[in-house]
C-alpha positions as CSV (number, residue, x, y, z in Angstrom):
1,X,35.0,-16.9,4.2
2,X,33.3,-17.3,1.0
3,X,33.6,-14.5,-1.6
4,X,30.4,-12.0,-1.3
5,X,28.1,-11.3,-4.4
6,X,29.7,-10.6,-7.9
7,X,26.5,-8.5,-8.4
8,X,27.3,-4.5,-8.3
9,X,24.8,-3.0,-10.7
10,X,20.6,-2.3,-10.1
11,X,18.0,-4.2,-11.5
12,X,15.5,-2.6,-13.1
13,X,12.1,-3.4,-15.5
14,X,14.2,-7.2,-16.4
15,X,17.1,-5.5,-17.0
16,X,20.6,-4.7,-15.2
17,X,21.6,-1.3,-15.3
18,X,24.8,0.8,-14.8
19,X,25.0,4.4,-13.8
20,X,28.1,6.6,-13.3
21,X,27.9,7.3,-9.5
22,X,29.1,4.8,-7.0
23,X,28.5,3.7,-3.6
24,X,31.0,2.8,-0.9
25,X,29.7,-0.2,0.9
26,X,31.9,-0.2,4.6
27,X,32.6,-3.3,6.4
28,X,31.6,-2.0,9.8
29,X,33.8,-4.6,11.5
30,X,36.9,-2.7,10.5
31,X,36.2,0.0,8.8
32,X,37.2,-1.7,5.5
33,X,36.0,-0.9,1.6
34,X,34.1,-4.2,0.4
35,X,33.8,-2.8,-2.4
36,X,31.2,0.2,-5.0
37,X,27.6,-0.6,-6.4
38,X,26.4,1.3,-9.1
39,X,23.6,4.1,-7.8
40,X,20.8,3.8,-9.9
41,X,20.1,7.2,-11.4
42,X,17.0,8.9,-10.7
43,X,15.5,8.8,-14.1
44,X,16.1,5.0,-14.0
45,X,14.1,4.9,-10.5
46,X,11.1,6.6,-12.1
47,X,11.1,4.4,-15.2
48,X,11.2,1.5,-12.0
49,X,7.8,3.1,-11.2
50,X,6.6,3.3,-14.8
51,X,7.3,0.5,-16.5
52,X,5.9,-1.6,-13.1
53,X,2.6,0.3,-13.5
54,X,2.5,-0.9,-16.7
55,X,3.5,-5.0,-16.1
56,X,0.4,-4.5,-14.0
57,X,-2.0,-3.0,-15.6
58,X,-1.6,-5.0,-18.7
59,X,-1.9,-8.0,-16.2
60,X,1.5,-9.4,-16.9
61,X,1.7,-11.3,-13.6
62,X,-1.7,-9.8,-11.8
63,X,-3.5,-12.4,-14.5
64,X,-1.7,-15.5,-14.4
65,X,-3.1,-18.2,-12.0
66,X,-2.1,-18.6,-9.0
67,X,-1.0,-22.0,-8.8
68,X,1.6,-20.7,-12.0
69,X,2.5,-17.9,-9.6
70,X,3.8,-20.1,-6.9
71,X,5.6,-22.3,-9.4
72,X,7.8,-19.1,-10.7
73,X,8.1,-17.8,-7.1
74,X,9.3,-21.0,-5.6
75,X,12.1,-20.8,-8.5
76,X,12.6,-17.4,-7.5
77,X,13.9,-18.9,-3.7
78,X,15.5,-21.8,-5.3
79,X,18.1,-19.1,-6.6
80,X,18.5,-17.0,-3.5
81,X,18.9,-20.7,-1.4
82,X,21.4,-21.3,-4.2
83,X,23.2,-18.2,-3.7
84,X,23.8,-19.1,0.3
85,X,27.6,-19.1,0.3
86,X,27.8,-15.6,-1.3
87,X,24.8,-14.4,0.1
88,X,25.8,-15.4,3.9
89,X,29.2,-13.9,3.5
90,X,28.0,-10.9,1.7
91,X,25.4,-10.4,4.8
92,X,28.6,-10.5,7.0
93,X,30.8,-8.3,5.3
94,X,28.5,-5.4,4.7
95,X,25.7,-5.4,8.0
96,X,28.8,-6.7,10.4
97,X,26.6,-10.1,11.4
98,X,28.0,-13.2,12.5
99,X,27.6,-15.7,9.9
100,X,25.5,-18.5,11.9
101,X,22.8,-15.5,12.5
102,X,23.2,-14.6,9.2
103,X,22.5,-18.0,7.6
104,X,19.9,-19.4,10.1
105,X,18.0,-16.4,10.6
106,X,18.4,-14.3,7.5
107,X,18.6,-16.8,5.2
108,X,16.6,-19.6,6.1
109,X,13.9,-18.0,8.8
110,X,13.6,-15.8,5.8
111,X,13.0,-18.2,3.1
112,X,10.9,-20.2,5.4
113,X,8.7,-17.5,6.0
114,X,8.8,-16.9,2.1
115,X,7.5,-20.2,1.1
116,X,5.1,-20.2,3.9
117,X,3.4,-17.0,2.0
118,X,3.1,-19.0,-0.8
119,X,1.5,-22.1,0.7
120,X,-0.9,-19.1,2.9
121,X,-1.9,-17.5,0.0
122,X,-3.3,-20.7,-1.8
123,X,-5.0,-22.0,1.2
124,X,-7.2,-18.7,1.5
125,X,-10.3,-17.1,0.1
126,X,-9.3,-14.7,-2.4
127,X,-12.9,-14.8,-3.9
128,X,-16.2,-16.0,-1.8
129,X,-20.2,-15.5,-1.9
130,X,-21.1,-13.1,1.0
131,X,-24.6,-13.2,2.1
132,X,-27.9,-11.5,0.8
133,X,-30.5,-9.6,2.9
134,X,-33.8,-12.1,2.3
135,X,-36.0,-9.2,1.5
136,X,-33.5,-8.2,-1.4
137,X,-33.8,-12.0,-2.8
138,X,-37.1,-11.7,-2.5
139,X,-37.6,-8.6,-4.8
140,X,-35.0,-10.1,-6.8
141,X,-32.5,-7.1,-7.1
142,X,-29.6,-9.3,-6.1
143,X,-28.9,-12.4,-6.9
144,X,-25.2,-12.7,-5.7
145,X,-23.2,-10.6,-3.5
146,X,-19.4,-11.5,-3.7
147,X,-16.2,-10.0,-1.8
148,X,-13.3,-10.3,-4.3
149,X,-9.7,-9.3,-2.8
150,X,-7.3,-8.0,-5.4
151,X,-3.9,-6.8,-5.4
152,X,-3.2,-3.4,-4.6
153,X,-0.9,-2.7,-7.7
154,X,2.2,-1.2,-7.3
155,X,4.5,-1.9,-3.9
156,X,7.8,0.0,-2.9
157,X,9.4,-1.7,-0.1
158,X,11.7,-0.1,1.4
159,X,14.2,-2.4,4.0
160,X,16.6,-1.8,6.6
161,X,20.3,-2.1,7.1
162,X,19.5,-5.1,10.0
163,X,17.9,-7.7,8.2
164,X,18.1,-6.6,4.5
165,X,16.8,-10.2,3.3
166,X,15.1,-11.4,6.1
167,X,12.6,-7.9,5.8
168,X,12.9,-7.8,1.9
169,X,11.3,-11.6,1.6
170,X,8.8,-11.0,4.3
171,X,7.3,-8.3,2.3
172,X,8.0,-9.4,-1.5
173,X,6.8,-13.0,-1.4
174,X,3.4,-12.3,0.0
175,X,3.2,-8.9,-2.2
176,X,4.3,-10.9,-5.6
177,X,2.2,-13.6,-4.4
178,X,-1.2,-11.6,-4.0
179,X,0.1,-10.4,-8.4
180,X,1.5,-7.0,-7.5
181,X,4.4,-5.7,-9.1
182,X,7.4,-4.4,-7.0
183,X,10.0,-2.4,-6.5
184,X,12.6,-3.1,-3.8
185,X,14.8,-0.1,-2.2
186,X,17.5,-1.6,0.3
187,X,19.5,0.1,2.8
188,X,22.2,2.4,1.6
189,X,24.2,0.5,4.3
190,X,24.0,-2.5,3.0
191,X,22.9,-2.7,-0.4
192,X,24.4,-5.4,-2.5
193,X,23.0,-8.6,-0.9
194,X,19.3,-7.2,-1.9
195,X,20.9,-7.7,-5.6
196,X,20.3,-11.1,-5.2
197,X,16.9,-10.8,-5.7
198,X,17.3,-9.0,-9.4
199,X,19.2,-12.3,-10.5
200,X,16.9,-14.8,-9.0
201,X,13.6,-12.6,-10.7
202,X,16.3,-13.4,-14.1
203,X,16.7,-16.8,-13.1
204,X,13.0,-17.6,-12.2
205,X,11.5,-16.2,-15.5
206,X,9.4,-13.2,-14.0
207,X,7.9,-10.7,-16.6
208,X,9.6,-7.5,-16.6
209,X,8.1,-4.4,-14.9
210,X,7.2,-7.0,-11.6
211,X,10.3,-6.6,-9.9
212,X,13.3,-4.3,-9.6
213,X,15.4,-3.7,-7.2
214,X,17.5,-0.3,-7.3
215,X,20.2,1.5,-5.1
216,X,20.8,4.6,-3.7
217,X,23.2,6.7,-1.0
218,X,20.6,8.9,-0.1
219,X,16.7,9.6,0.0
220,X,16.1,10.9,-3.3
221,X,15.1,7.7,-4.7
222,X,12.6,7.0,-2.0
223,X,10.9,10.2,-1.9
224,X,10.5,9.9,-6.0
225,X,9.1,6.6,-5.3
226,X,6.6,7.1,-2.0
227,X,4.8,10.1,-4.0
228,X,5.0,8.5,-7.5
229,X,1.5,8.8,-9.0
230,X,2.4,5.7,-10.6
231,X,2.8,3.5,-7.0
232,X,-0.6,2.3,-5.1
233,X,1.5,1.2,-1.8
234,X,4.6,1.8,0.6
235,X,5.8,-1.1,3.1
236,X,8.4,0.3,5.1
237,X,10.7,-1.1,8.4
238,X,12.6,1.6,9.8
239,X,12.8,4.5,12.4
240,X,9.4,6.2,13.5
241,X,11.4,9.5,12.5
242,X,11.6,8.4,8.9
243,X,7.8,6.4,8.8
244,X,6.7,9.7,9.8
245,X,8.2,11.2,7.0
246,X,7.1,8.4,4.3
247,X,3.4,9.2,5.9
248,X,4.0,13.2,4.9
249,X,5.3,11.9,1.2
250,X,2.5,9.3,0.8
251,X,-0.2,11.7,1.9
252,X,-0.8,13.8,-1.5
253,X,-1.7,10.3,-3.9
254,X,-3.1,9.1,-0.9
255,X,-1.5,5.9,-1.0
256,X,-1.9,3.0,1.2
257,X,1.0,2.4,3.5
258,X,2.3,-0.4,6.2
259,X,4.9,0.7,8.6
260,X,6.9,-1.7,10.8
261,X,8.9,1.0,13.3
262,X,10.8,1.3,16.4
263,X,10.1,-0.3,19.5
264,X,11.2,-0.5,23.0
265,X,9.9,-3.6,24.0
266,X,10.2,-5.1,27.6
267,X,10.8,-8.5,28.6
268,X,9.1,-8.9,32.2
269,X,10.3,-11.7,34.3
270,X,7.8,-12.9,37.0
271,X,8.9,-14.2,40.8
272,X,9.3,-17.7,39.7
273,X,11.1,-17.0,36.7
274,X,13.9,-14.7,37.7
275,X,16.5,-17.3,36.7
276,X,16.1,-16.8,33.9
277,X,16.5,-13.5,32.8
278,X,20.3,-14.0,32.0
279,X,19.8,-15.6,29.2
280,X,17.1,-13.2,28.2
281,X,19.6,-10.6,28.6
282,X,21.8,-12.0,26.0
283,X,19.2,-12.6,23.5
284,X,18.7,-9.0,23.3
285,X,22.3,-8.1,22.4
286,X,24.2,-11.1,20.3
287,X,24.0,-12.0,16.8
288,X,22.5,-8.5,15.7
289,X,24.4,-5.9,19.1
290,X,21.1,-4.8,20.0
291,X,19.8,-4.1,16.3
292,X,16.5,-5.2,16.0
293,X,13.4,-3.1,16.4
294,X,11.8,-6.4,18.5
295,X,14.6,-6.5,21.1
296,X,13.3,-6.6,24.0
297,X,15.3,-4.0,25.6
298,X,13.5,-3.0,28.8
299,X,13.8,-5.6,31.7
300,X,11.8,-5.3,34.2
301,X,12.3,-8.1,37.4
302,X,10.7,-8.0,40.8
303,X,12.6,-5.0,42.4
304,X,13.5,-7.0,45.6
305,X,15.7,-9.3,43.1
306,X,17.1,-6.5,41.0
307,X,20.1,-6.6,42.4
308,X,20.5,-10.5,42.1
309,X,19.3,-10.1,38.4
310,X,22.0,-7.4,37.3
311,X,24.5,-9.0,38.8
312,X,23.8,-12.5,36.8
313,X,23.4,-10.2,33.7
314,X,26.8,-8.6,34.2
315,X,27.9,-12.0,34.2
316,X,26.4,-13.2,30.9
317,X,27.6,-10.6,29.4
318,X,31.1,-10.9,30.3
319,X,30.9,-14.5,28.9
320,X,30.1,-13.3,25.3
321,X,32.8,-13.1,22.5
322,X,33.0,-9.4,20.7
323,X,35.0,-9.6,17.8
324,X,34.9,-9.9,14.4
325,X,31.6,-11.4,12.8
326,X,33.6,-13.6,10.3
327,X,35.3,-15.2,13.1
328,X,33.9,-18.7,14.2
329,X,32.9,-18.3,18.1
330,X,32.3,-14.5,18.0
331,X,28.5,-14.0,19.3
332,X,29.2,-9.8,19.4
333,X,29.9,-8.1,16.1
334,X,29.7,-4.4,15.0
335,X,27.0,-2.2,14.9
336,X,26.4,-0.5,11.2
337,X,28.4,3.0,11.5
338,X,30.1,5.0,13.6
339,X,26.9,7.2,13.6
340,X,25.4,4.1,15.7
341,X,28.3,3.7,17.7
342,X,28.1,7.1,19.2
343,X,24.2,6.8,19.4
344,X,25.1,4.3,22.0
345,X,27.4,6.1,24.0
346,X,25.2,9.3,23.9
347,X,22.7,7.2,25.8
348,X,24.8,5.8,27.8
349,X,26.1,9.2,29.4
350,X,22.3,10.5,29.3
351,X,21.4,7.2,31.4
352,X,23.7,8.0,33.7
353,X,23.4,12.1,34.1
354,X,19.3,10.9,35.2
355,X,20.4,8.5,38.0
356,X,21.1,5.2,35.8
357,X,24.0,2.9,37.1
358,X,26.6,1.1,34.6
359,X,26.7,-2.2,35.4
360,X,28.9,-3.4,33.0
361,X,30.4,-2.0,29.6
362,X,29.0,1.3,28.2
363,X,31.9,1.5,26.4
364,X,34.0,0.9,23.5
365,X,36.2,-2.2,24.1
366,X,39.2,-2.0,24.9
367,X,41.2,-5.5,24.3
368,X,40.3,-5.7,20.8
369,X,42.6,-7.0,17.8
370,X,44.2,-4.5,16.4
371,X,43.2,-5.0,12.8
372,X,39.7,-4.2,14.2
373,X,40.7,-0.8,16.3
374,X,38.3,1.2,13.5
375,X,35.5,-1.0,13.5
376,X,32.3,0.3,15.2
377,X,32.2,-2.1,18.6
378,X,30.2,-1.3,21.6
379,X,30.4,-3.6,24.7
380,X,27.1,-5.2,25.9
381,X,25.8,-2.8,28.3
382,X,23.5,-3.5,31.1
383,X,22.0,-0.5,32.7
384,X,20.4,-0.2,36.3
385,X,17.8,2.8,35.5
386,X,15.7,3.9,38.9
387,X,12.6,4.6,36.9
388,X,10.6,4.4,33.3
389,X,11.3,7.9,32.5
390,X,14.8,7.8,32.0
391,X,16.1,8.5,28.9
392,X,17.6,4.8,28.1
393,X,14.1,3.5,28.7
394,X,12.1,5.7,26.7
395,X,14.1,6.2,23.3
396,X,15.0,3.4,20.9
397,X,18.9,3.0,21.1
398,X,19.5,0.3,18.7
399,X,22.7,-1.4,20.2
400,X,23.8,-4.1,22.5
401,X,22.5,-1.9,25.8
402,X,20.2,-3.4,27.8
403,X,18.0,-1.4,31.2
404,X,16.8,-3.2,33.7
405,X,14.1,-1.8,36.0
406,X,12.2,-2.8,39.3
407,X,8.6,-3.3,39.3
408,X,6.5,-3.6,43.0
409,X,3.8,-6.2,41.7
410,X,2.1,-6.9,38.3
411,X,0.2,-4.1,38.0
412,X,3.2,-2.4,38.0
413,X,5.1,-4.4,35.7
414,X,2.2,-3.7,33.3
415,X,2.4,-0.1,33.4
416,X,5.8,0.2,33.1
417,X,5.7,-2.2,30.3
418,X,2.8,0.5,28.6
419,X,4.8,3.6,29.6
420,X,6.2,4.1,26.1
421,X,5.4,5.5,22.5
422,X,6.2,2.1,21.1
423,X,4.2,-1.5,21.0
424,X,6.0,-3.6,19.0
425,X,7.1,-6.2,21.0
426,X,7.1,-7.8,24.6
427,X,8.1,-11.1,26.5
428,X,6.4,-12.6,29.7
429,X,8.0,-15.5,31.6
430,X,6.4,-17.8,34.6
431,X,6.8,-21.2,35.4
432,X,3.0,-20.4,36.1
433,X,2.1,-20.0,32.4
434,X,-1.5,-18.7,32.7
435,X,0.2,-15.8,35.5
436,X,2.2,-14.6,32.5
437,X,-0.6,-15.2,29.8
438,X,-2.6,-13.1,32.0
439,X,0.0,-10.3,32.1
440,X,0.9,-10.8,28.3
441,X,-3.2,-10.2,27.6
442,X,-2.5,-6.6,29.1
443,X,0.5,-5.2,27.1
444,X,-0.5,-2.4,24.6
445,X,1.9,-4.1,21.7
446,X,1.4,-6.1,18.9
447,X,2.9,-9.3,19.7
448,X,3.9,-11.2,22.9
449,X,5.8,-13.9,23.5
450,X,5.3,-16.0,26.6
451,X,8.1,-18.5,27.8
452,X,9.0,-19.0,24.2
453,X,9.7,-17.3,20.6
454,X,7.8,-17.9,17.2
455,X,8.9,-16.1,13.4
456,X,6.6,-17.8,11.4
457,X,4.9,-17.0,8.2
458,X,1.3,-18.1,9.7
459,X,2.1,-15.3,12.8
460,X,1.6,-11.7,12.3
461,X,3.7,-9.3,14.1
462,X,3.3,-5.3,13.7
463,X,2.9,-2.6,16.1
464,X,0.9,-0.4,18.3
465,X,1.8,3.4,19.0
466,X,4.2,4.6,17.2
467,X,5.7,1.2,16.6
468,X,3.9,1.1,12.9
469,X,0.4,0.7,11.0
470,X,-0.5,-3.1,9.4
471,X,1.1,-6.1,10.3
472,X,3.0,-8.8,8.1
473,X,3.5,-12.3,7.8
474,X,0.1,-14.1,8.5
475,X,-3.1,-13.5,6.5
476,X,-3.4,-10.0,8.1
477,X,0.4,-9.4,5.7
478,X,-0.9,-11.1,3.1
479,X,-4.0,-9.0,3.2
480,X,-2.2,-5.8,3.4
481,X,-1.5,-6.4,-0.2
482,X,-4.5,-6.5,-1.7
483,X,-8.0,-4.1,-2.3
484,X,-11.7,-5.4,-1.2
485,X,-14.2,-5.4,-3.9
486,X,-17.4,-6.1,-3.4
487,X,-19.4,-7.6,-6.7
488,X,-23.0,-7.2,-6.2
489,X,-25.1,-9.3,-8.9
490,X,-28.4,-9.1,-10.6
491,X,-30.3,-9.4,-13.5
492,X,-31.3,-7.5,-15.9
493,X,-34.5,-5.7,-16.0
């Protein structure tokens, strides 16, 4: 394993900065001290906020062309590709991920997505003639009517413990694209690979003021930052508890924001592809145990085959490795805490206490290494729940636990699928594709995959319900980032 990030202090207005308290960062694998980054103290947060209000309004980055943008921004990702090594084993010491999901889809789905921004952003319309009623032309009291679509101004984005650089590029490459200045608020769980991004805005020349990027062990921070007079946006992946809350804080300055939240997605296998639901099933819990807001964690499978289906599951999931992420061959590392942990075994006995079956795991293993008897495992879990209303099928676990439900026909499977709070997600399988394309057209959620898997930075994903507001990646999250003006243009009289 290559050494993790020398990085330890926050990065703030172009300049690294100490302060006197310290965070722990845990390995969760083993319960191990990586090592302390330096909290960035409050007063430094707010002169984040200030000094990146005032990069912007003096037009530090905002005014320089585009094309000069996306020169300084592909630099920008030349250092973070640089810093792979570090970065990758960083990713797996502090957010417990296996490296080869930490490298291909951390690292390079997220700098592909990054550089796709770029290339989006110049290929669209930032500026274009709208049209004029005739009668107006005609009377000669507009002459040209143009939409202009600026950037907003200030952006906190605030990222999650799960994919701390896959989430932080998605959201600053098309915000420092569109010429806002940003500040960047990891994770107190896993803070020090988001550092990487304070020495590649070093290394790539950018102004100071456009980006910092500071730490915290709590919520102070963030709350200064989401009701800072001084910030014009919020873009936030987390829990629906805490978007709520960024909603309450964001309210007063009445500032835009773009929240990507929980889910509860199903996956919903049709007669002709039951076979392969196994594989689904293991999709959902390795490389990240269950921690993603898009797993698909609902699986619902023509009930006459339910029993043929959990039984194939079962067997997946005694096939996969759980074990130490660092190790080559595990597919099953950690979740983040032993706060998550017993999440999963509260839902787990709730599952049960309303009629659910354990099919296999739902525990803590048991024939783990020694050297790893205080890390925070949880065995995949495949539940057999009777119906959509039981707890494991309603509430957002976030582990490797997986319920599988029966559905009658496809109506069914539809409104099962649209029982929940959440629309963030869903998966349809058929060997006949326009069967499942039919059924995908009918789920409440904000993207669908049928018979295969995109992450692109030309496909918007976001959610319905409670799953979020806005979407990113795409135009749509490159739009997010910027105001509508509209310029309308006559002459003088």
């Amino acid at each position: 394993m290559h050494d993790i990030i020398e990085q330890r202090r926050s990065y703030v207005a172009g300049k690294w900065v100490d302060g006197e308290e310290r965070l722990a960062v845990e390995n969760p694998a083993d319960a191990s001290h990586v090592t302390d980054v330096s909290v960035t103290p409050l007063p430094e947060i707010e002169r984040a906020a200030v000094e990146a209000r005032e990069s912007f309004e003096r037009g530090v980055w905002s005014d320089v062309p585009a094309a000069e943008r996306a020169r300084v921004l592909h630099a920008f990702l030349d250092h973070v590709e640089a810093s792979r090594d570090a970065l990758v084993a960083t990713m797996v010491a502090e957010a417990g991920q296996p490296a080869a999901f930490a490298e291909r889809a951390q690292l390079q789905g997220g700098l592909a997505v990054a550089r796709g921004a770029i290339d989006l952003y110049l290929t669209m319309p930032h500026e274009a003639a709208t049209p004029v009623p005739v009668d107006e032309l005609v009377r000669g009291r507009v002459a040209l009517s143009v939409e202009r679509h600026e950037p907003v101004g200030v952006v906190v984005a605030i990222t999650p413990y799960n994919g701390a650089i896959v989430m932080a590029l998605q959201k600053l490459l098309p915000a420092l694209m569109a010429g806002n200045s940003v500040i960047l608020r990891p994770s107190p769980l896993t803070p020090l690979s988001s550092l990487v991004f304070g020495a590649a805005a070093d290394a790539a020349g950018l102004p100071p003021g456009v980006l910092s990027v500071v730490v915290e062990g709590g919520a102070a921070g963030a709350e200064l930052l989401t009701g800072h007079p001084a910030v014009d946006m919020v873009s936030f992946t987390g829990s629906t508890a805490v978007g709520r809350r960024i909603l309450a804080q964001a309210a007063p300055t009445v500032k835009r924001v773009a929240l990507e939240l929980g889910g509860k997605s199903a996956q919903i296998y049709l007669d002709d592809a039951v076979e392969r639901a196994a594989a689904g099933a293991v999709a959902v819990v390795a490389a990240t145990a269950g921690q993603a807001c898009v797993a698909a964690t609902r699986m619902l499978v023509p009930q006459e085959r339910k029993s043929e289906v959990l039984e194939a599951v079962g067997a997946a999931y005694a096939r996969l490795v759980v074990g130490d992420p660092a190790a080559a061959g595990t597919t099953l590392g950690p979740v983040i805490s032993a706060g998550q942990l017993e999440r999963c075994e509260r839902f787990v006995a709730l599952a049960t206490e309303h009629g659910g079956t354990v099919v296999r795991g739902g525990r803590r293993p048991q024939n783990l290494d020694p050297r790893l008897a205080r890390g925070h495992y949880f065995e995949p879990t495949v539940l057999d729940l009777p119906g959509n209303d039981n707890p494991a099928a309603q509430e957002e676990i976030f582990g490797p636990v997986l319920s599988v439900l029966g559905y009658r026909d496809l109506d069914d499977a539809v409104r099962i699928a649209n029982d929940s709070p959440y629309g963030l997600s869903g998966q349809v399988y058929g060997a006949d594709t326009a069967a499942a394309t039919a059924v995908a057209r009918r789920l409440r959620t904000g993207a669908v995959n049928v018979n295969t898997a995109v992450f692109s930075a030309y496909a918007p994903g976001g959610g319905y319900k409670q799953s979020g507001l806005g979407r990113e990646r795409g135009t749509e999250g490159i739009r997010a980032f910027q105001e509508v003006k509209h310029l309308a243009i006559g002459e003088l009289r």
